[in-house]
N, C-alpha and C positions, 0 to 999 in steps of 0.2 A: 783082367780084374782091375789094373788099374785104370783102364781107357773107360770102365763102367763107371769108378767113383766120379773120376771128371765128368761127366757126365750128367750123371745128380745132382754135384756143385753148381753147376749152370742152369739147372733146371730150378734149384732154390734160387739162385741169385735173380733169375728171370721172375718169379713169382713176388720176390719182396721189391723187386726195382722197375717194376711194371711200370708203371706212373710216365718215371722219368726217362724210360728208352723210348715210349712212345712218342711223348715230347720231340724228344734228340732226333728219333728218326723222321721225325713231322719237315723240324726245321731245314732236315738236308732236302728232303725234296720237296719242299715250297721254294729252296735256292735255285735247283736244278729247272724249275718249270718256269717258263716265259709266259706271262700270262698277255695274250694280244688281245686286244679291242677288236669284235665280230666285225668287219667292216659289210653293211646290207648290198646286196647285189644288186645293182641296175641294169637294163641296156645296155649303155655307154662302157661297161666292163668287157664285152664284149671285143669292141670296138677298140679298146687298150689292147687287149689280148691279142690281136691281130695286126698292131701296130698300125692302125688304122686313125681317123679322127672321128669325133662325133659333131653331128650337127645338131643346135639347141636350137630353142625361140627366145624370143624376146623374156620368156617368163623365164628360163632354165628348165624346159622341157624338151625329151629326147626326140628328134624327130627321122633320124639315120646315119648309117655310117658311109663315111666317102675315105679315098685315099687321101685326098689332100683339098683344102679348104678352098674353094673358089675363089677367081684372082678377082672377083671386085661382088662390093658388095655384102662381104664377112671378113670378121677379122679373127686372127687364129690367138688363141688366149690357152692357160693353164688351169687346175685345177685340180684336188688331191681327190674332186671326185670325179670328174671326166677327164682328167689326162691331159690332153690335148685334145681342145674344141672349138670349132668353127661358132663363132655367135656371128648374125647379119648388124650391121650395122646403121643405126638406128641415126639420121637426119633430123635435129629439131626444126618446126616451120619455122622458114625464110633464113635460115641458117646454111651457109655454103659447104658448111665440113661437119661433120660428128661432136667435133668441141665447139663449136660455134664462135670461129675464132673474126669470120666475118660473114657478113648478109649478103644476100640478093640482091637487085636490084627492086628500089622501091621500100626495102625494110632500112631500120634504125639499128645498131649494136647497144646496146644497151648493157650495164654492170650488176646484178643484183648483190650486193653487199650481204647483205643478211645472208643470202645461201651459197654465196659465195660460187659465182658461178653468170655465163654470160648468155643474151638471149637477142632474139631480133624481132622486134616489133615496127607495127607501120607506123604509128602516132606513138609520139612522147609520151609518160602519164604526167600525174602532175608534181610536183614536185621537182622536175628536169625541166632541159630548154634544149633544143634543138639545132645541134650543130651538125650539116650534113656530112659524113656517114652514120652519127653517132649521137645520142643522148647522154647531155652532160646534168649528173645532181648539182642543185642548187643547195650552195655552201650554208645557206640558212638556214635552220631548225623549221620546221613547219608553214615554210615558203609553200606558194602555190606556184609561182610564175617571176623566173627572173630573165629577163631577157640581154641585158646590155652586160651585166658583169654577176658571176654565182655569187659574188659577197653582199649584192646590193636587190634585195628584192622589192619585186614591182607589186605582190599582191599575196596576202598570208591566206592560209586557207579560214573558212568560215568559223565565225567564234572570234576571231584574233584579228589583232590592230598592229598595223603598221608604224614602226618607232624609227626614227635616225638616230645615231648615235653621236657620239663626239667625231668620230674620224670621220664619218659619211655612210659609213657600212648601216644595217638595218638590220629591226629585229622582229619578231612575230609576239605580240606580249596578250595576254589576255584581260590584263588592265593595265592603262596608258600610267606614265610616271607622275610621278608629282609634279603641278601646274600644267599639266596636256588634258585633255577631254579627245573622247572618241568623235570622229565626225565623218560621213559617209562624203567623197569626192571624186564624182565620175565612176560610181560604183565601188573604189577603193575605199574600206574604212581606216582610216591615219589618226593617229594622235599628232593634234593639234594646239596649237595654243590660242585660248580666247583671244577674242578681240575685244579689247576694250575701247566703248565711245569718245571720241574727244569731245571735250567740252567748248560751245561756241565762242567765238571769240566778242568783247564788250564793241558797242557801235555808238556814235552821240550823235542824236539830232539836234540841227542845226537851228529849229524852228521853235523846240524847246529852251532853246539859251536864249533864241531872242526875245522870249515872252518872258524870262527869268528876269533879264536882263532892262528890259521896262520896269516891271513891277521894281526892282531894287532900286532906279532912277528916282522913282514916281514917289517913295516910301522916306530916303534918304534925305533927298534933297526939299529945301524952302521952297513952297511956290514963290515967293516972290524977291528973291534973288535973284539976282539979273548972270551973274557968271557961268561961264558955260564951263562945265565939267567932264575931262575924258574918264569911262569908266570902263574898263577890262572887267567879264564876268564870264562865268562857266561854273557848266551843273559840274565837270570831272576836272576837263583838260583846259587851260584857255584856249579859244577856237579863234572867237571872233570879236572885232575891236569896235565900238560902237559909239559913235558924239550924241549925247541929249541936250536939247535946248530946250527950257524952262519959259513961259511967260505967265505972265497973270490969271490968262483964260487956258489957257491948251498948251498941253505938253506933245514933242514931236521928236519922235526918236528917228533917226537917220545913218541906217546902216551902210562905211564904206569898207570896200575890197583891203584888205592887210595882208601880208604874209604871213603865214601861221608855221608855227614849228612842232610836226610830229613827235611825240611821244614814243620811245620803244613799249611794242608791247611785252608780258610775262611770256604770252602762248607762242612757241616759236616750229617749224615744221620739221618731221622727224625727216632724217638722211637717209635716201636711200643704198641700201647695203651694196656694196662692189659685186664686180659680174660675177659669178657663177657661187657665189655663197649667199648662204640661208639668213646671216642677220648681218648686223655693223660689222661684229668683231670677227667675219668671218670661222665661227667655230665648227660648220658644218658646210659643206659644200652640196651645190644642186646638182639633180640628175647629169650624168652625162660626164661631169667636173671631177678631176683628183683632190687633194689634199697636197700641197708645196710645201714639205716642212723644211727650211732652211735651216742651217744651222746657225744662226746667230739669231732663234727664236721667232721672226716673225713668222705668219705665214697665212697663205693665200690660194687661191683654187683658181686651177687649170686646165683647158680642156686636155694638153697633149705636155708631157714633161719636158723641160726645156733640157738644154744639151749638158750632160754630166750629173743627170738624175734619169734614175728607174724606177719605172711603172711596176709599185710592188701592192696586189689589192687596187683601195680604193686611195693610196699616196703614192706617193711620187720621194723617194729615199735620195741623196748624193751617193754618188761614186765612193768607194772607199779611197780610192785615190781620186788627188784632185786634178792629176793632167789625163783622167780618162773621160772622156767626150761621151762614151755608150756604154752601159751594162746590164743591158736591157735581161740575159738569164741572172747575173746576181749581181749583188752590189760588189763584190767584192774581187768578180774574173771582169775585166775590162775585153772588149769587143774592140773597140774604135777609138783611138786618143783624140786629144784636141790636134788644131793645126801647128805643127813644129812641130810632133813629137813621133816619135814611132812606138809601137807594140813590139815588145820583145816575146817570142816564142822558143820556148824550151822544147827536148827532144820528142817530146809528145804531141806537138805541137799544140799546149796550151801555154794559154797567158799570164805572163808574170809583173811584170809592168810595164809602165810607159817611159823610156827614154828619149832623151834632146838626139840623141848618137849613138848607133851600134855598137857594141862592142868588140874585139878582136875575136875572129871565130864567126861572125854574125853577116848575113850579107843583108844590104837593104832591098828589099820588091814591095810593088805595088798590087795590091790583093784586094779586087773591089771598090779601087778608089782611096784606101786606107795605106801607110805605109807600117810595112813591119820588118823585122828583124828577124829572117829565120836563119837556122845554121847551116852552116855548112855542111857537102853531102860526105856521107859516111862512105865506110869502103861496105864492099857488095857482102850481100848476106851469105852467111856461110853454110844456111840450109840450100840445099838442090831444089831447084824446081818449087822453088817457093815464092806468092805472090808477095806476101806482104809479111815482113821480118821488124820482128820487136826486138834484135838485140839481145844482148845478156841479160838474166836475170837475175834472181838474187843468188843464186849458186854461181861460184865464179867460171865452173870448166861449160856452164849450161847454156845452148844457146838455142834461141823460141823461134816459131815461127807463126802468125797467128793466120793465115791463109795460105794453102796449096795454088797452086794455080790450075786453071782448066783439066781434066781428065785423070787428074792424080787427087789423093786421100792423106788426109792429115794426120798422122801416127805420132804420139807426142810420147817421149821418151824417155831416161832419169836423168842423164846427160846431156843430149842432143835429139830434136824435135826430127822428123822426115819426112816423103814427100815420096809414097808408093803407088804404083796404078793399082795395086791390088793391097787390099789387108793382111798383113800375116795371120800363122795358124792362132786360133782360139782370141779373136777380134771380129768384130761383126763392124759393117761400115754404117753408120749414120750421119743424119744434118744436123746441126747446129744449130738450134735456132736462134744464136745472136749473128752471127757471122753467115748464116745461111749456106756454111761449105759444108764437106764429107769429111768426114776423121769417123777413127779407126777405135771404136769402144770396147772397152777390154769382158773377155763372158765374164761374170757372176757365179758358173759351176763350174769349177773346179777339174781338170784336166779334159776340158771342151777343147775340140780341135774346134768344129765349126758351129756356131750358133745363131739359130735366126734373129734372137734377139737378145739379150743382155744376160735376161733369165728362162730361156731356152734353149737348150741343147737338140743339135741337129743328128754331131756324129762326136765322138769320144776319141782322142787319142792312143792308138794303136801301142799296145796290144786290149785295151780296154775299151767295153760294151758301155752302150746307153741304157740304163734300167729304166724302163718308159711309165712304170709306175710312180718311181720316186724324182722321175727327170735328174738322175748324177751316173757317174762316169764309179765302175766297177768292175773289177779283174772277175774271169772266171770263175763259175764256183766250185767247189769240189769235184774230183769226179768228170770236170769236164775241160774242154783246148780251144784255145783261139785261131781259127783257122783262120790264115791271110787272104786264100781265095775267096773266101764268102764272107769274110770278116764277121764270122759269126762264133759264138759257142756251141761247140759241137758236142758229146759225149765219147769219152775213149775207155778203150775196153785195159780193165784192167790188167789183164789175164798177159795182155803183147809185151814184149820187153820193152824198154826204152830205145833200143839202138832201132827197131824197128818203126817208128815216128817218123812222118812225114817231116820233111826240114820245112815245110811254112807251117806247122803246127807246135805250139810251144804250150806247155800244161801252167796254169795258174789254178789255183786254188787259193782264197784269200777273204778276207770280209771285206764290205761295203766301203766305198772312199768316200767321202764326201759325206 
C-alpha cells in the first residue's frame, strides 16, 4: 500500500515538472554525444586503409594506389585528405630543379618580386640588364635599359625623360625640372639644358677710321696754316696714328705703321669643365665617372676610386679608418691597409683594424700580398670527427661544431654538438643549405622513432602504432595488444587470463598522443 502511494507521488511530480526534466535530460545527452564532421568518401580512403599511398595529378585528382611513391619523378607529401600522396613533380621551362633554384643552359635566373618567386627566361625584359647567369633589376623607377651600373640609367621607358641628379644617379621624370627642356639624343629623350646664343664679339675697321680720320683733319684745321699737326683719331679704340699736311691747294694725308695697344674685351670664353664632370663645379659626373666626395669638401669625378676610398653606387666614400687602403664590401670592415700597417683579425677571422705592429697573441703572415695579424692556433676541437669547430658559445659548458667531416652527420645538442655516421632514433638526416653538410633534424610528431621527413612519421616508438589517418604516434586501443613480432595491434580475447599472454604482447588501452 505504501509502494502504490510512492508511486502516484511521482507520477504527479512528473506531470507538473515536465517542462524541466525534459530540458535536464536533453542537456546530459547532447554532453554525452560527439558530434563528428561526415568526412566524404574518396578513392584515396581506400588507399589509407590499406596503408598504401595515392597517386594524384598535377590537378589533385586520384589517379591509383602504389605501395610506395616512385623514386624519381614524384614527391611524397601529406594530407588530411589523401594521407600520404605521391604528386609528380612539376619542372618550370629552362628551370634545373622544381624550385627553380637555377637554369639550363642558354636561360637567365631571373627574381620576380611581385610573386615572389624565381623563373628562367632566354632574354632579359625590360627593365633588367643582363648579367650572365642572371637578370639583374634596374635600381631606377621605370628604367628601360641600364647597362653600366642599376643606379644610373641609360634609357626610361616611353613617356619619360631622362634626369641626372646631384650625385650622378638618374631619374625617369615625366616632366623635366625647372630650367631643363625635353630633347630627343640618339633616340634617348634627356632633360637638358637650353643653349643659349652668344653674342658676337665688336670688330673696327680700319678703312673707316681712316676716312673719319680725313674728314676731322680737313674740318678742323686752316687751309692756310702752314704747321703740320699730329692727330690720333678713332670711331671706338685708338687704332691708328696718322700725319696731315695742309697747303693752300690740296690736302694729303699720309698714313704711318705705330704700335697699337689692344684693348681687353667685355666678351671673355667660357672654361671648359674638368674630365669626367658635367659643368665647372663639377656637381654631376659623366657616364662611366664616380663622385670623389672628400672629406674636407671639395670634390671631383673619377673613373676608378683611388686608394682608401669605396665604390659605394655612383660615389666613391673614405675608409672609416684612415690607415685602411681597401674597403671595397663597406666602408667600415677594412680588406687591405695601407703600406706599413697590418690588418688585425679577430677569432672569426674578421677585420678590426689596422695596426703599425701585432700584438701579443697575434702572428704576422702574408695573405694575398697584404700583411695581417692573425692569432694564434687554438688547442684542437673538442667535437670528434668534426671539420670545422666554432668553439664555445654563449652557454659556457657548450661546445659547437659547425661541419662534420666526410661520411658522418651533424647532431647538435643542448650541451655538446656530435658527429654520428648514423642519426639517432626520432631524427631524420638532411642538408643544410648554408653549410651544404648533413645534420640530424629533430621529427615534429611526437614519439616518432623514424621519419622521412620532419613532419612525417615513418614508424612510432615501440610499444606505440602510427595512426595513418592522423599521421601521430598512439598506444593501443581498448580491447586490443601490441604484438612485438608484427608490431602490430592485435585484438585479445577477453575471456583468457592474464598469466596466459604471450610475454611479447603487452595490453594498452589508452587515448590518442599527440
Amino acid at each position: 500500500m505504501h509502494f502504490s502511494w510512492v508511486l502516484i507521488a511521482c507520477f504527479i511530480f512528473l506531470e507538473l515538472h515536465q517542462n524541466e526534466v525534459d530540458a535536464h535530460w536533453f542537456r546530459n545527452i547532447k554532453r554525452k554525444i560527439r558530434i563528428r564532421p561526415k568526412v566524404p568518401f574518396v578513392r584515396g580512403s581506400l588507399c589509407r586503409m590499406r596503408h598504401h599511398r595515392t597517386i594524384v595529378d598535377e590537378n589533385n585528382r586520384y589517379v591509383k594506389c602504389v605501395r610506395s611513391c616512385p623514386s624519381t619523378g614524384y614527391q611524397e607529401l601529406y594530407s588530411v585528405r589523401w594521407g600520404h600522396y605521391c604528386k609528380p613533380v612539376v619542372i618550370p621551362k629552362g628551370c634545373s630543379d622544381q624550385y627553380c633554384n637555377t637554369c639550363i643552359a642558354s636561360y637567365k635566373w631571373i627574381f620576380d618580386a611581385t610573386r615572389y618567386r624565381s623563373k628562367c627566361v632566354r632574354k632579359c625584359p625590360s627593365g633588367y640588364r643582363e648579367r650572365m647567369p642572371r637578370c639583374e633589376k634596374c635600381l631606377v623607377n621605370n628604367c628601360q635599359r641600364c647597362e653600366n651600373d642599376l643606379w644610373r640609367c641609360s634609357k626610361c621607358k616611353w613617356g619619360l625623360a631622362l634626369q641626372r641628379t646631384y650625385m650622378g644617379s638618374t631619374l625617369c621624370l615625366r616632366r623635366c625640372s625647372r630650367g631643363f627642356e625635353k630633347k630627343n639624343v640618339d633616340g634617348v629623350v634627356r632633360c637638358s639644358r637650353p643653349i643659349v646664343p652668344t653674342p658676337p664679339l665688336p670688330t673696327t675697321d680700319i678703312t673707316t677710321d681712316m676716312s673719319t680720320t680725313e674728314e676731322t683733319s680737313t674740318t678742323d684745321v686752316p687751309t692756310q696754316q702752314p704747321d703740320t699737326t699730329n692727330i690720333i683719331t678713332s670711331s671706338e679704340t685708338p687704332t691708328t696714328q696718322t700725319t696731315t699736311t695742309t697747303t693752300a691747294t690740296t690736302t694729303t694725308t699720309t698714313p704711318q705703321p705705330t704700335t697699337t695697344t689692344p684693348q681687353p674685351t667685355t666678351t671673355t670664353t667660357a672654361k671648359p669643365p674638368p674630365k669626367g664632370c658635367e659643368d665647372t663645379f663639377c656637381t654631376m659626373c659623366s657616364e662611366g665617372y664616380r663622385k670623389l666626395v672628400l672629406p674636407f669638401g671639395n670634390s671631383t669625378c673619377v673613373e676608378r676610386c683611388p686608394v682608401g676610398f669605396a665604390a659605394q653606387g655612383v660615389v666613391c666614400l673614405a675608409c672609416s679608418d684612415a690607415r685602411c687602403g681597401s674597403c671595397e664590401a663597406s666602408i667600415s670592415e677594412c680588406e687591405r691597409c695601407r703600406p706599413g700597417f697590418s690588418l688585425m683579425l679577430d677569432a672569426k677571422n674578421i677585420s678590426t683594424e689596422c695596426v703599425r705592429y701585432c700584438p701579443k697573441g697575434y702572428t704576422t703572415e702574408t695573405i694575398n700580398g697584404a700583411q695581417v695579424c692573425t692569432k694564434e692556433e687554438e688547442r684542437e676541437c673538442p667535437v670528434a670527427n668534426c671539420d670545422q669547430c666554432i668553439g664555445d658559445s654563449l652557454v659556457p659548458l657548450n661546445r659547437g661544431c659547425l661541419k662534420c667531416k666526410k661520411g658522418f652527420t651533424l647532431f647538435r645538442g643542448s650541451l655538446s654538438d656530435h658527429c654520428y655516421t648514423v642519426c639517432p632514433p626520432g631524427h631524420n638526416e638532411i642538408t643544410e643549405p648554408k653549410t651544404k653538410s648533413a645534420i640530424c633534424e629533430k621529427c615534429k610528431i611526437p614519439f616518432c622513432k623514424i621519419c622521412n621527413r620532419a613532419d612525417i612519421c615513418d614508424a612510432c616508438i615501440e610499444p606505440m602504432v602510427l595512426d595513418t589517418s592522423t599521421n601521430r604516434c598512439r598506444f593501443c586501443r581498448e580491447y586490443t595488444t601490441y604484438s612485438y613480432a608484427t608490431r602490430k595491434c592485435v585484438p585479445v580475447d577477453t575471456n583468457q587470463p592474464e598469466s596466459n599472454l604471450d610475454n611479447n604482447e603487452i595490453v594498452f588501452g589508452g587515448p590518442l598522443v599527440g
